[in-house]
N, C-alpha and C positions, 0 to 999 in steps of 0.2 A: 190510469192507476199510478200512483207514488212510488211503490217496490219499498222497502226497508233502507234503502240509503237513505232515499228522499227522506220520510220519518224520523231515521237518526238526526239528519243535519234539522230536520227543523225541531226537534226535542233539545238540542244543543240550541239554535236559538232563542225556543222558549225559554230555557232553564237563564240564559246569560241577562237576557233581558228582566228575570226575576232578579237577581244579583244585582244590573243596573239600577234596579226601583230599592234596594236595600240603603240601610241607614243605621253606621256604623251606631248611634246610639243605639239600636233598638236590639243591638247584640247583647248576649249575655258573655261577655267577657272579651278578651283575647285572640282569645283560641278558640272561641266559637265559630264553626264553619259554615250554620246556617244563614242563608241572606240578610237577614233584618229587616225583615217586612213582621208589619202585624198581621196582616194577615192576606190571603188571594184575594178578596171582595174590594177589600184597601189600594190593590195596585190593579187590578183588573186592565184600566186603560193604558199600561204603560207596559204589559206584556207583549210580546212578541210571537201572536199566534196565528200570522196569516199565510202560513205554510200549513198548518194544521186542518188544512181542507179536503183531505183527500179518500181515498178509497187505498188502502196499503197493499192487504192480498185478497186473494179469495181461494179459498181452499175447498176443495170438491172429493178431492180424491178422499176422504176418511168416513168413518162411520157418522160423523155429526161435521156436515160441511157451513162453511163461517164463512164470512168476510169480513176482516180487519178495518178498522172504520176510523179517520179522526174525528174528533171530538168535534170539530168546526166546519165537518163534508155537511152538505144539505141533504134534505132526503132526496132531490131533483136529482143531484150528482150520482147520487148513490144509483138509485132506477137506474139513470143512463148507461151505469159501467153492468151492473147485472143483469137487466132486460136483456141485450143481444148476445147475453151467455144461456140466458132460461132459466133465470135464477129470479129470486125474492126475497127477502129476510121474512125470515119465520113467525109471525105474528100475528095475531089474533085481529080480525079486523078493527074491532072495537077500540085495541088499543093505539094502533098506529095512526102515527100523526098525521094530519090532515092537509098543513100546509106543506107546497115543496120547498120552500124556503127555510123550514125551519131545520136547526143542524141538529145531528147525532145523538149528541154532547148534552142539549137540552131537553130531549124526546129522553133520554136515560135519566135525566133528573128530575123531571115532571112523570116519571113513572108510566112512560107511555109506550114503550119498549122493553126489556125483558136482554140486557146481553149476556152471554157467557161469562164473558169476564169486562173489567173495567180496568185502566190504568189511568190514574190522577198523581197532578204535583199538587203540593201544600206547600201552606207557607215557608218547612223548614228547611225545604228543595230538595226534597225529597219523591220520587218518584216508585209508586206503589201498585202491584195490582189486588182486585180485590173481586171476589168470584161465590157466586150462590152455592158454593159449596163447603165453605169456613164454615168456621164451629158457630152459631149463631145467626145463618143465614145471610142473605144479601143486605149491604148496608156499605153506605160510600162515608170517608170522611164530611162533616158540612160544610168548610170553607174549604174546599178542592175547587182546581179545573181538572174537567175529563181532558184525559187526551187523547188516546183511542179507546177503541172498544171493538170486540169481538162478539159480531150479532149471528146465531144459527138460519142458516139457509134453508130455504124448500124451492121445488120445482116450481115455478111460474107457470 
């Protein structure tokens, strides 16, 4: 597991490495403080999210017990830290992914999982969370990267 340092410093890397891929043109002005990317799909390869792998927390003790997830953990990773707890992420067999290689990150955005909440950067470097409980239901920006996410547990 990562713990929330780890997380912090690697959310600080991602966000810096968005700032590096910016382009003072694509600012609107001066004093514009976002990066100057057009967009996350446009710098994709030049981000800095290979600390984004991890499993952060997992939380048991509460009425709806979670485990905190990066956007870039595989589902392989994930099993490994929660299996020798008794744990599982809460899902529907139907939906859950199939490959253990695939991450998090992607299983949320091909609709193949169901989290609590989601937290994504956009291009304007901006980091958001975004939860099935807003006025209008579950719905992520389009051009985001996830970065973690909070999936509901059950007993294994």
């Amino acid at each position: 597991m990562a713990g929330l340092h780890h997380h912090t410093v690697a959310i600080g890397h991602l966000v810096a490495s968005l700032y590096d891929a910016g382009q003072p043109s694509l600012r609107h002005g001066l004093d514009d403080p976002g990066p100057g990317v057009p967009s996350i799909t446009a710098v994709i390869g030049q981000l800095d999210t290979s600390d984004l792998n991890r499993v952060v927390t997992v939380t048991t003790d509460t009425q709806l017990p979670t485990v905190t997830v990066q956007g870039k953990c595989t589902w392989r990773h994930l099993a490994a830290v929660l299996g020798p707890k008794g744990w599982a992420v809460a899902a529907d067999a139907a939906c859950r992914p199939t490959q253990d290689q695939q991450t998090v990150g992607s299983a949320v955005k091909l609709g193949q999982v169901q989290p609590v909440w989601a937290e994504v950067l956009t291009a304007d470097g901006r980091i958001s969370r975004h939860d099935a409980t807003q006025p209008g239901g579950w719905s992520l920006p389009p051009d985001a990267l996830i970065v973690a996410v909070a999936l509901p547990l059950a007993r294994a």
